[in-house]
Backbone as CSV, one residue per row, in Angstrom:
resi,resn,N_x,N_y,N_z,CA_x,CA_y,CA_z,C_x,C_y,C_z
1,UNK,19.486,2.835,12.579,18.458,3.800,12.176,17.089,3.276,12.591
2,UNK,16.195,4.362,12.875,14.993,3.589,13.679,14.106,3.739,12.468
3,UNK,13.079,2.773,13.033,12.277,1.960,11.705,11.352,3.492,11.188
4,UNK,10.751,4.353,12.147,10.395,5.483,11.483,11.018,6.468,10.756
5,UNK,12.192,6.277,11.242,13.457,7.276,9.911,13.382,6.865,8.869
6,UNK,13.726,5.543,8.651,13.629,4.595,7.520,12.516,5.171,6.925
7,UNK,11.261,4.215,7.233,9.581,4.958,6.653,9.937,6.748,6.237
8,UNK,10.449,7.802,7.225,10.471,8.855,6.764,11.522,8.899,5.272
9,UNK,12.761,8.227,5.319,13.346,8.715,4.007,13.128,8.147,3.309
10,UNK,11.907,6.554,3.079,11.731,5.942,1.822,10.635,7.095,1.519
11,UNK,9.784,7.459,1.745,8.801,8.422,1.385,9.410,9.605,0.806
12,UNK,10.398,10.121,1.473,11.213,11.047,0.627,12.229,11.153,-0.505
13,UNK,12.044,9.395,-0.557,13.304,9.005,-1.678,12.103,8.852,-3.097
14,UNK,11.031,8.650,-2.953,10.287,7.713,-3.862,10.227,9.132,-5.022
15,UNK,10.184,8.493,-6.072,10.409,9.036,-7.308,9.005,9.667,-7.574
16,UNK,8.838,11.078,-7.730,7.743,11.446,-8.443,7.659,10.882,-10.092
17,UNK,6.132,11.120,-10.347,5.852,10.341,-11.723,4.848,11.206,-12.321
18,UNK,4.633,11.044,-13.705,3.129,11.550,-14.067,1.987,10.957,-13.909
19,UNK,0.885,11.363,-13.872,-0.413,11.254,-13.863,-1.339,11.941,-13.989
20,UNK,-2.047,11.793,-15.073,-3.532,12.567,-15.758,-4.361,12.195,-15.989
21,UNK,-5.568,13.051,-16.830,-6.808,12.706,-17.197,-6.952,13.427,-18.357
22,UNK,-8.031,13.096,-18.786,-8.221,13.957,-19.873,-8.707,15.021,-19.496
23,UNK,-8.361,16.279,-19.345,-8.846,17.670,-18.875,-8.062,18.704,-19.536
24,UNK,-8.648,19.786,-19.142,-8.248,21.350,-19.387,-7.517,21.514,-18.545
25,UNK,-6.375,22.157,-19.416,-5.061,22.922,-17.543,-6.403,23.797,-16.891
26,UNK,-6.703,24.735,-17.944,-7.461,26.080,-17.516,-8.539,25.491,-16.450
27,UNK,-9.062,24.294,-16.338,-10.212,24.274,-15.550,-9.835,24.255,-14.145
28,UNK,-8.887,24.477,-13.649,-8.529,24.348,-12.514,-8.299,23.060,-11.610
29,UNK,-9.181,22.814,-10.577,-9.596,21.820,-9.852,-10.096,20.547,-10.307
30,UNK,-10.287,20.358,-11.569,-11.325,19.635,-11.820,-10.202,18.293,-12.042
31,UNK,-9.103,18.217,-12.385,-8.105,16.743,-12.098,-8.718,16.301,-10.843
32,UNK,-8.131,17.039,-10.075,-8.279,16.761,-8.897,-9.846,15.640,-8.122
33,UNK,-10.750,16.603,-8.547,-12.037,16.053,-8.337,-12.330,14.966,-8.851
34,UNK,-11.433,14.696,-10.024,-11.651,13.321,-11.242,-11.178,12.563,-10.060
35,UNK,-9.532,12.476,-10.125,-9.109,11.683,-9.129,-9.099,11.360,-7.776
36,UNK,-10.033,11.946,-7.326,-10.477,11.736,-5.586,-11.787,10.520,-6.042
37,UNK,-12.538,10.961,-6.865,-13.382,10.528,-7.600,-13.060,8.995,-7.652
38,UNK,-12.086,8.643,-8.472,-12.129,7.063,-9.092,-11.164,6.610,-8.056
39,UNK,-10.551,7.144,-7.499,-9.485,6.955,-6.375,-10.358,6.438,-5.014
40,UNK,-11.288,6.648,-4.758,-12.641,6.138,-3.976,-13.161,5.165,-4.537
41,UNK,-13.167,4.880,-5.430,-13.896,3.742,-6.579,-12.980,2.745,-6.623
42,UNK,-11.926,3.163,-6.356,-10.781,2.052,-6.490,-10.344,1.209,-7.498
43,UNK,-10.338,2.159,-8.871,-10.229,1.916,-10.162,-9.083,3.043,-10.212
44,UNK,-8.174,3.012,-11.397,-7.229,3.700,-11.953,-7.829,3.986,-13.628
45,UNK,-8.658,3.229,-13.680,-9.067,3.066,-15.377,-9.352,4.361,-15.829
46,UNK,-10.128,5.304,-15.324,-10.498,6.437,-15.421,-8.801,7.851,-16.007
47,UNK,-7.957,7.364,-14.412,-6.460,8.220,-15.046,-5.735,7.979,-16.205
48,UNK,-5.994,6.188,-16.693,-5.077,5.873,-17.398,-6.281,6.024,-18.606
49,UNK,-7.181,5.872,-19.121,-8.034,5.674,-19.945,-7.666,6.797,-21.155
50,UNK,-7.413,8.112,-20.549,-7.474,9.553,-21.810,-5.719,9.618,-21.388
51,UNK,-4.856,8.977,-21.067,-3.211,9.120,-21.072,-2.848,9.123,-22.272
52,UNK,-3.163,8.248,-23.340,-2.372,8.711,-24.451,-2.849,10.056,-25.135
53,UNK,-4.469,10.888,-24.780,-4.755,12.082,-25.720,-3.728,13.199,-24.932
54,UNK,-2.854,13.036,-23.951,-2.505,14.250,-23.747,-1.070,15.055,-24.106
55,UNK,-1.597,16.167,-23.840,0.213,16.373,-24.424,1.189,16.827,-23.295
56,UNK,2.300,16.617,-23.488,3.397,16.691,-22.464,2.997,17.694,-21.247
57,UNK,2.535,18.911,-21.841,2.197,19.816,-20.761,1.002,19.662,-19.870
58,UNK,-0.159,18.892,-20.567,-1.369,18.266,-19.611,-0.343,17.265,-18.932
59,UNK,-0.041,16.332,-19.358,0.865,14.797,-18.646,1.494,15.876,-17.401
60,UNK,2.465,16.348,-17.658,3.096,17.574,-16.175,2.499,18.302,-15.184
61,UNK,1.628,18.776,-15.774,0.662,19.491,-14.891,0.042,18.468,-13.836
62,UNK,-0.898,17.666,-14.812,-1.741,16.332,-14.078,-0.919,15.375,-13.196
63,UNK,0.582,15.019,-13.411,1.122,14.669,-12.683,1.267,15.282,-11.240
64,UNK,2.124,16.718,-11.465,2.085,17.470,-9.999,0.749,17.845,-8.890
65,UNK,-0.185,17.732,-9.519,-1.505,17.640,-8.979,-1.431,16.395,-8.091
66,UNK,-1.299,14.835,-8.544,-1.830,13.692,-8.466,-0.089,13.449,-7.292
67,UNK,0.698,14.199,-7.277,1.977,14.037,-6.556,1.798,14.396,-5.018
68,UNK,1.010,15.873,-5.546,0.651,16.639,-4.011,-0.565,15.915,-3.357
69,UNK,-1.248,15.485,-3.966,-1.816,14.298,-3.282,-1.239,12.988,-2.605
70,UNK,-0.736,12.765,-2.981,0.421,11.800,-3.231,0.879,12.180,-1.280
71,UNK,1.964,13.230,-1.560,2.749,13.575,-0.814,1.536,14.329,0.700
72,UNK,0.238,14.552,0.122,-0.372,14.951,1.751,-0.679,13.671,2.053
73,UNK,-1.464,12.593,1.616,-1.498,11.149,2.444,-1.068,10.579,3.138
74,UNK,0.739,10.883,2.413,1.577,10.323,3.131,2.416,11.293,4.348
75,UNK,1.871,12.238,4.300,2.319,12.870,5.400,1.017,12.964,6.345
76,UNK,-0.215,12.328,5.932,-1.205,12.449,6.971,-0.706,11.375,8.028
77,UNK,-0.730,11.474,9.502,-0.797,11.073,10.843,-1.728,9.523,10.676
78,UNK,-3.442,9.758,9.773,-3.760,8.710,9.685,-3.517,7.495,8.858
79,UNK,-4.302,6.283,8.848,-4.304,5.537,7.991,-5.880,5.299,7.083
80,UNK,-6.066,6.433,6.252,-7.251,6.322,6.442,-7.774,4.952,5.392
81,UNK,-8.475,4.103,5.755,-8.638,2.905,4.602,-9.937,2.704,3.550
82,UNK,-9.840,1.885,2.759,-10.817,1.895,1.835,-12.080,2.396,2.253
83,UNK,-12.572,2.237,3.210,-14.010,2.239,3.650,-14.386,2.102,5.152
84,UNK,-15.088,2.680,5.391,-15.633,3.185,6.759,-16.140,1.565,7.409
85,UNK,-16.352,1.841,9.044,-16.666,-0.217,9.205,-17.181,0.203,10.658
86,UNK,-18.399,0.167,11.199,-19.070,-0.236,11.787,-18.805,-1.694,12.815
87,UNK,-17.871,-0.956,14.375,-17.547,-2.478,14.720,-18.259,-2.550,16.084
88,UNK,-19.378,-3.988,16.369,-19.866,-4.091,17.225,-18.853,-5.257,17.918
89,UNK,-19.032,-5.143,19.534,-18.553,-5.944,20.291,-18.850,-5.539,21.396
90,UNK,-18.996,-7.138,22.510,-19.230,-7.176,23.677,-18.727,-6.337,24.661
91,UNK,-17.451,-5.867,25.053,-17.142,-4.844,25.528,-16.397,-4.027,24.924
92,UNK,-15.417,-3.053,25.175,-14.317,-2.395,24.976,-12.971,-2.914,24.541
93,UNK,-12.555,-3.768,25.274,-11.526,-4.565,24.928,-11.477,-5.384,23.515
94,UNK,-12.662,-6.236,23.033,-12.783,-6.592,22.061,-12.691,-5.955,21.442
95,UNK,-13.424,-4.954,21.393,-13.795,-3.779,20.298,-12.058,-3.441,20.061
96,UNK,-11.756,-2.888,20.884,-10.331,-2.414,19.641,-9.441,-3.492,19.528
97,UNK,-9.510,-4.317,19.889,-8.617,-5.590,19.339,-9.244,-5.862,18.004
98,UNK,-10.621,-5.769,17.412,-11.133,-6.122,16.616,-10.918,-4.870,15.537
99,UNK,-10.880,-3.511,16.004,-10.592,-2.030,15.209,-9.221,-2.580,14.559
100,UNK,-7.928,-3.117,15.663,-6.389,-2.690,15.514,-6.631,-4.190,14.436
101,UNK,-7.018,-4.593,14.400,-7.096,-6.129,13.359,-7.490,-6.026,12.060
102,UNK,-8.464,-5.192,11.957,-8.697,-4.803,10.736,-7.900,-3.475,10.275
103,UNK,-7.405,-2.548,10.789,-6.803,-1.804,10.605,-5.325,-2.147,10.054
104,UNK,-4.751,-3.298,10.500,-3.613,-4.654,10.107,-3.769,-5.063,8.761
105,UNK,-5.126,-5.852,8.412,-5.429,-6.241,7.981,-5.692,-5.315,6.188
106,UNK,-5.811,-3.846,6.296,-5.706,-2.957,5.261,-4.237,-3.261,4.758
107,UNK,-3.472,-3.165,5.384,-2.060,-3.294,4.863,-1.702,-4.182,4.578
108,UNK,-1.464,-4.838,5.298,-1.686,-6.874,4.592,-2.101,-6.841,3.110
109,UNK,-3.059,-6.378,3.178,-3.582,-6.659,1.843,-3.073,-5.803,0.810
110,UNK,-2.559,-4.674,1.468,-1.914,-4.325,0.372,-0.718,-4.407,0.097
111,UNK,-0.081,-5.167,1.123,1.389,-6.095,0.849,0.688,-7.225,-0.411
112,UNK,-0.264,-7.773,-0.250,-0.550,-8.953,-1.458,-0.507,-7.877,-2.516
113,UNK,-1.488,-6.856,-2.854,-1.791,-6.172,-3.984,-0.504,-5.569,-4.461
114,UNK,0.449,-5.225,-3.554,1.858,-4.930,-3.906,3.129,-5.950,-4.888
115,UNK,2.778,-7.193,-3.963,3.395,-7.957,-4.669,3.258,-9.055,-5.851
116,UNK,1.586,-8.855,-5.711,1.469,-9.486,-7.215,1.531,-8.821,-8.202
117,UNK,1.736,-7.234,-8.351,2.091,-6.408,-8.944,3.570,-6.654,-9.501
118,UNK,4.504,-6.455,-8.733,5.749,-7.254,-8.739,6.049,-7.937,-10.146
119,UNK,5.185,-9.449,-9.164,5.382,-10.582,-10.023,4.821,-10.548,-11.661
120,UNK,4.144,-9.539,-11.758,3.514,-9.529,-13.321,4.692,-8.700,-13.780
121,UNK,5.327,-7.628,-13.362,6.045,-6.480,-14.025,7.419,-7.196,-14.010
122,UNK,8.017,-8.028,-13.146,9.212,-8.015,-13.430,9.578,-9.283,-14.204
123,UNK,11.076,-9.060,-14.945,10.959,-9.748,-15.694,12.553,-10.896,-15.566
124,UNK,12.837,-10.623,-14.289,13.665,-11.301,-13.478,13.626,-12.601,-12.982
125,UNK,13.502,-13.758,-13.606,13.396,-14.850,-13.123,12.918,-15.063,-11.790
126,UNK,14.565,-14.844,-10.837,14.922,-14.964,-9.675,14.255,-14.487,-8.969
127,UNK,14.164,-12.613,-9.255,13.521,-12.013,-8.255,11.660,-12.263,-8.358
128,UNK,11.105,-12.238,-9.733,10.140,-13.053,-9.818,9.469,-14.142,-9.070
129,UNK,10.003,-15.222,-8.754,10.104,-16.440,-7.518,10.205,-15.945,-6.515
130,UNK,10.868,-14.621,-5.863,10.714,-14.580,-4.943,9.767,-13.137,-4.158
131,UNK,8.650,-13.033,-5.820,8.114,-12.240,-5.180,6.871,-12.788,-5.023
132,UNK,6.570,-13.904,-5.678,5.785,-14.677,-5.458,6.033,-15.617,-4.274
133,UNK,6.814,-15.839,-3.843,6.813,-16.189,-2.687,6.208,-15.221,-1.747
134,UNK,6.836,-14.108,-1.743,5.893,-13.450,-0.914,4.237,-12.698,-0.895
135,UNK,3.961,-13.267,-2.268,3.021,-13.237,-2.354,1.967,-13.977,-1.322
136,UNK,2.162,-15.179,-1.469,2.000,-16.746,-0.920,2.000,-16.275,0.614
137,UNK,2.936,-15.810,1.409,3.251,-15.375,2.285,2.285,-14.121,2.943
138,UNK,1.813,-13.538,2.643,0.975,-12.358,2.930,-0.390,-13.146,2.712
139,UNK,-0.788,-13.598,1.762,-2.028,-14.010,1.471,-2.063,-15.205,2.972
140,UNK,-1.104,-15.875,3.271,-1.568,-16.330,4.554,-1.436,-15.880,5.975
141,UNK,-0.371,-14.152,5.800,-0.781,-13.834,6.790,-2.342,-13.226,7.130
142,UNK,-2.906,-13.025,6.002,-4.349,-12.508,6.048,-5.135,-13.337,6.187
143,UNK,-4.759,-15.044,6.095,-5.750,-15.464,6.663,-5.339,-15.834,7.626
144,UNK,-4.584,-16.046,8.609,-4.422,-16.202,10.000,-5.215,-14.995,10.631
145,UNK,-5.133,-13.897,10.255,-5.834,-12.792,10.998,-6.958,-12.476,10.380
146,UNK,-7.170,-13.080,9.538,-8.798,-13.069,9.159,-9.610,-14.335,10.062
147,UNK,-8.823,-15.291,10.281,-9.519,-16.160,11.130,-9.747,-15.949,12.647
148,UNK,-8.721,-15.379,12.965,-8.939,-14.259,14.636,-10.348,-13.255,14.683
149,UNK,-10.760,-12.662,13.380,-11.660,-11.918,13.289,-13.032,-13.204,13.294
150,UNK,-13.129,-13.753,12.478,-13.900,-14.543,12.762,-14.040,-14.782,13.872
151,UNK,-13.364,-15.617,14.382,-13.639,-15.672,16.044,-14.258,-14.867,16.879
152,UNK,-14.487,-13.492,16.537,-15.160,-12.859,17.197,-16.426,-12.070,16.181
153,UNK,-16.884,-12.661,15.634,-17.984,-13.026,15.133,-18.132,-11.609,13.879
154,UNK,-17.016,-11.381,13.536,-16.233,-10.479,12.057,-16.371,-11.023,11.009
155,UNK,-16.742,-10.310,9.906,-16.450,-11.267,8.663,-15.326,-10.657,8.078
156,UNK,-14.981,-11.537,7.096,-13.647,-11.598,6.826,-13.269,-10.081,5.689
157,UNK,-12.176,-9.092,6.121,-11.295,-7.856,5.769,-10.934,-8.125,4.610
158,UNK,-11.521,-7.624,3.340,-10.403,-7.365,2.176,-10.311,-6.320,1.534
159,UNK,-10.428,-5.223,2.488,-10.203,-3.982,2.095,-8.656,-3.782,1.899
160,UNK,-8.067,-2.280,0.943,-6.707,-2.244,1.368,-6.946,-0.618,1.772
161,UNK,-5.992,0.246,2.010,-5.904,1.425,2.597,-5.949,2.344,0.828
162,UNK,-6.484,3.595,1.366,-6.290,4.404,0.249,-4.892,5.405,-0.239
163,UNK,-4.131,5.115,1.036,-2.756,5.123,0.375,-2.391,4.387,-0.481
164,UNK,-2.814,3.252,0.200,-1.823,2.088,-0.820,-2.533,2.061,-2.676
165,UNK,-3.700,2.346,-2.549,-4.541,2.400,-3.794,-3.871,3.367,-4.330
166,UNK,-3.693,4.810,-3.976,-3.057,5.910,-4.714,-1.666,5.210,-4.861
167,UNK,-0.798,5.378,-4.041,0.070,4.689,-4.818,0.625,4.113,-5.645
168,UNK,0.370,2.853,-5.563,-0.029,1.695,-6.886,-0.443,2.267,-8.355
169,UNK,-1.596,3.231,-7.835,-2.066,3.948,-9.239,-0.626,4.576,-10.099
170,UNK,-0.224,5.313,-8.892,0.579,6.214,-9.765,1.925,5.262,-10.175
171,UNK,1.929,4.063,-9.250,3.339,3.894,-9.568,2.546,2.844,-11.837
172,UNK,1.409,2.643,-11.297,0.750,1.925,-12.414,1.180,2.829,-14.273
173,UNK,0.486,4.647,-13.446,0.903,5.417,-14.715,2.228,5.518,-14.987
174,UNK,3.185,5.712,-14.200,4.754,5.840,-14.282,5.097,4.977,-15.073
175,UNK,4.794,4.078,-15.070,4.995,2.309,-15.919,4.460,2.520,-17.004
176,UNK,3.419,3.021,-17.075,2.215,3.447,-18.932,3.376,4.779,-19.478
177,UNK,4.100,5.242,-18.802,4.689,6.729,-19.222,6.022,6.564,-19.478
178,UNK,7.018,5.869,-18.578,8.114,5.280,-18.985,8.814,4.036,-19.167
179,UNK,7.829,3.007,-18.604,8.643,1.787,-18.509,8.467,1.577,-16.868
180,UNK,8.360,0.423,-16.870,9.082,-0.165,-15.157,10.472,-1.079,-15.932
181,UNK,11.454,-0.702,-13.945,12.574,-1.479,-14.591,12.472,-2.147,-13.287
182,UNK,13.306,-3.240,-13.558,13.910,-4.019,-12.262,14.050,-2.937,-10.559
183,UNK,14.803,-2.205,-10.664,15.681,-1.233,-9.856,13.909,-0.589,-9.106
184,UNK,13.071,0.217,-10.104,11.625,0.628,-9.797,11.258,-0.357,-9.164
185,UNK,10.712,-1.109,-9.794,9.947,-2.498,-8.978,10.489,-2.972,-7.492
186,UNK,11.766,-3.134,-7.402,12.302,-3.352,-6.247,11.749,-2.287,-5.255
187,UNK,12.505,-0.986,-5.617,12.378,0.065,-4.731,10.970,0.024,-4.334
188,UNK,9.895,-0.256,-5.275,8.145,-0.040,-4.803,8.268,-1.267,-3.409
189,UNK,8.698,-2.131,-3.861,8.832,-3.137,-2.946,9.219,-3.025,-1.521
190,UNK,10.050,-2.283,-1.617,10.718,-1.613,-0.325,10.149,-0.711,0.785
191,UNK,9.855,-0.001,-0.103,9.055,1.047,0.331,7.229,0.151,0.735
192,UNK,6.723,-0.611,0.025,5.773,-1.259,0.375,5.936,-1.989,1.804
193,UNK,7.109,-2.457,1.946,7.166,-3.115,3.023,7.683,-2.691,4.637
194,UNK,8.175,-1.305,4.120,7.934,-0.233,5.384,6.705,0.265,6.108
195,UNK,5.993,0.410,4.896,4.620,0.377,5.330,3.935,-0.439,6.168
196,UNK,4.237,-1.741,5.840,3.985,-2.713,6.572,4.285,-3.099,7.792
197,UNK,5.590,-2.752,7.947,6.334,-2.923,9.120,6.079,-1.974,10.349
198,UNK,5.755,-0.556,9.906,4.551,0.279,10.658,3.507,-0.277,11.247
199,UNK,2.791,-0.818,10.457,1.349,-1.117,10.425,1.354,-2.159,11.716
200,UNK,2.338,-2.964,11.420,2.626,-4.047,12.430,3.368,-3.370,13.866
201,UNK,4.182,-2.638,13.714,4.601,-1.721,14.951,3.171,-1.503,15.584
202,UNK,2.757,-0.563,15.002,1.164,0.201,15.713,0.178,-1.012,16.002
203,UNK,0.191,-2.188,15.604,-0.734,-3.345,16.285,-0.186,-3.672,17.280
204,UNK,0.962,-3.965,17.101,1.609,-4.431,18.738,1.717,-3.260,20.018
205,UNK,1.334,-2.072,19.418,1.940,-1.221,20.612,0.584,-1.229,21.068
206,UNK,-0.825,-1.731,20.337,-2.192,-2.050,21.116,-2.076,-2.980,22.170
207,UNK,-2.391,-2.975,23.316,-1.908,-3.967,24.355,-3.434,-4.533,24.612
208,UNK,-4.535,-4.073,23.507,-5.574,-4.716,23.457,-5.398,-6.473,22.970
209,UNK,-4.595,-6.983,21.922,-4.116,-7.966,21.929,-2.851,-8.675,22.691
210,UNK,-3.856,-9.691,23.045,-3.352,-10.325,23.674,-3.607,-12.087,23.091
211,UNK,-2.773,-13.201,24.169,-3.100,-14.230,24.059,-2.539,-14.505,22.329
212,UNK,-2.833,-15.853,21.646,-2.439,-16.239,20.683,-2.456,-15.503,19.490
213,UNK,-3.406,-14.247,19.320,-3.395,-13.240,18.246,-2.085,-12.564,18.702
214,UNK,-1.835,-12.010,19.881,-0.702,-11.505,19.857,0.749,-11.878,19.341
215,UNK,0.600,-13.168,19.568,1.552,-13.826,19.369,2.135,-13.848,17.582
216,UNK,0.690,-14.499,17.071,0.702,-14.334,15.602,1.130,-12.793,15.076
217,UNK,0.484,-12.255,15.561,0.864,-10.865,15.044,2.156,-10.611,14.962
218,UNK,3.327,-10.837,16.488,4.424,-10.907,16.300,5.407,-11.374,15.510
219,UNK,4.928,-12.975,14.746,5.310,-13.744,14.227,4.984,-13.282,12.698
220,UNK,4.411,-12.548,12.296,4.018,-12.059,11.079,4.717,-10.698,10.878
221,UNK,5.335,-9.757,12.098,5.969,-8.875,12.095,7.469,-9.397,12.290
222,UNK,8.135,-10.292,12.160,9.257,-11.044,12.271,9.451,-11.455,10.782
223,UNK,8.436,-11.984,10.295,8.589,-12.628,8.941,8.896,-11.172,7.995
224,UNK,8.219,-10.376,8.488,7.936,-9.116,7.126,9.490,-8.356,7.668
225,UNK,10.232,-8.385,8.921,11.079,-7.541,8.918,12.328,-8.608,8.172
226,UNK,12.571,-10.293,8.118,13.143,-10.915,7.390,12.749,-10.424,5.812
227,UNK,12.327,-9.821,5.569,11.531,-10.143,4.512,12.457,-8.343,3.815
228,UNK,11.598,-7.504,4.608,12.757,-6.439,3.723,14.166,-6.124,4.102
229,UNK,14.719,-6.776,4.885,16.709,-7.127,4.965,16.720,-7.524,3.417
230,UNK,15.916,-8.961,3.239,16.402,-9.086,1.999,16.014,-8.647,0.795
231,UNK,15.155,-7.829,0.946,15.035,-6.549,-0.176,15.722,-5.814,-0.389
232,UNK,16.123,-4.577,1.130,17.428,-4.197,1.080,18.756,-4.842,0.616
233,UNK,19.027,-5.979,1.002,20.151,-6.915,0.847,20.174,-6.815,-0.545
234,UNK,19.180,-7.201,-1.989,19.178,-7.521,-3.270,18.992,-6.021,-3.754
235,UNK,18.831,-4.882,-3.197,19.404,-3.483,-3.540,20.656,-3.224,-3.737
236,UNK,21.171,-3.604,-2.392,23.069,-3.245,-2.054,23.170,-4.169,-3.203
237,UNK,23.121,-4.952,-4.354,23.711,-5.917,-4.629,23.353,-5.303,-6.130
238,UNK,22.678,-4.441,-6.244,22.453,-3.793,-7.819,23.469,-2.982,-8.493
């Protein structure tokens, strides 16, 4: 199965959840505007803050709102990331080696923000250790490619993408609404690391890198595809 099928049916497998605010059904739009709102801010505090005043039918409503959002992101073509970035460089060539690096570099980070998530929620010894391992693991692939940016006179990326922020959020309320279990946590995991494995596809198919970044890059897209076998692998095994 090719790695974009995959990406297409984890996106279609992932479990809708609730998510609200404190609002009026009747007001229409106005969830919405909340959560584009703090969802830019890159806080969740705002969705989760009025979760316990609501009642089942606000919680439902506010969820399917915060879903269809959800579900256009991830069917958008782009990656659009935290924040807009201004990139100067000597010619052309730099320049998008330096775009496709930071553009890497959104996801990366939200492989870390993914998996220290993980490591707080689960309550699995085993799998615990080894999500911290990959914690450990991401945090230095970001600085290997934070130090490439440097090199070309960049300061250092710790943005993450605003997918990955929505996400997280919601998978955050799902957890305030029912529980996280082992089986959830994994699957976020999974699905986190498809993402990734994209992200890393689309850097390499830049033939703007070259030379020892290329290389690294490869070597960081090797580690992350070892990396969800055995995610998958500790699925088949549930």
């Amino acid at each position: 199965m090719s790695q974009s099928k995959q990406f297409s049916q984890a996106s279609g497998a992932s479990n809708t959840s609730s998510r609200s605010a404190s609002y009026a059904p009747e007001t229409g739009g106005s969830l919405a505007d909340q959560a584009t709102n703090w969802l830019s801010k890159g806080s969740m505090l705002g969705l989760l803050g009025g979760l316990n005043k609501l009642s089942t039918t606000q919680k439902v409503v506010g969820g399917a709102l915060v879903a269809l959002g959800v579900g256009y992101l991830l069917r958008s073509g782009g990656s659009a990331s935290a924040g807009s970035r201004s990139v100067a460089a000597p010619d052309g060539s730099t320049k998008e080696s330096v775009d496709t690096l930071h553009e890497l570099l959104h996801f990366v980070n939200d492989r870390i923000e993914g998996y220290e998530r993980a490591v707080k929620e689960s309550q699995d010894p085993e799998r615990q250790g080894y999500y911290k391992q990959l914690v450990s693991q991401s945090q230095q692939f970001a600085n290997e490619l934070n130090a490439h940016l440097r090199q070309q006179g960049e300061d250092r990326e710790t943005s993450t993408t605003v997918k990955g922020k929505l996400y997280r959020g919601w998978m955050d309320t799902k957890a305030a609404l029912t529980g996280s279990d082992e089986k959830s946590i994994l699957g976020s995991n999974i699905y986190g690391e498809e993402w990734a494995l994209k992200a890393y596809e689309d850097a390499l198919a830049d033939q703007s890198l070259t030379g020892a970044l290329r290389l690294e890059v490869e070597r960081q897209y090797t580690q992350s595809q070892k990396a969800y076998k055995k995610l998958q692998k500790m699925q088949d095994q549930q």
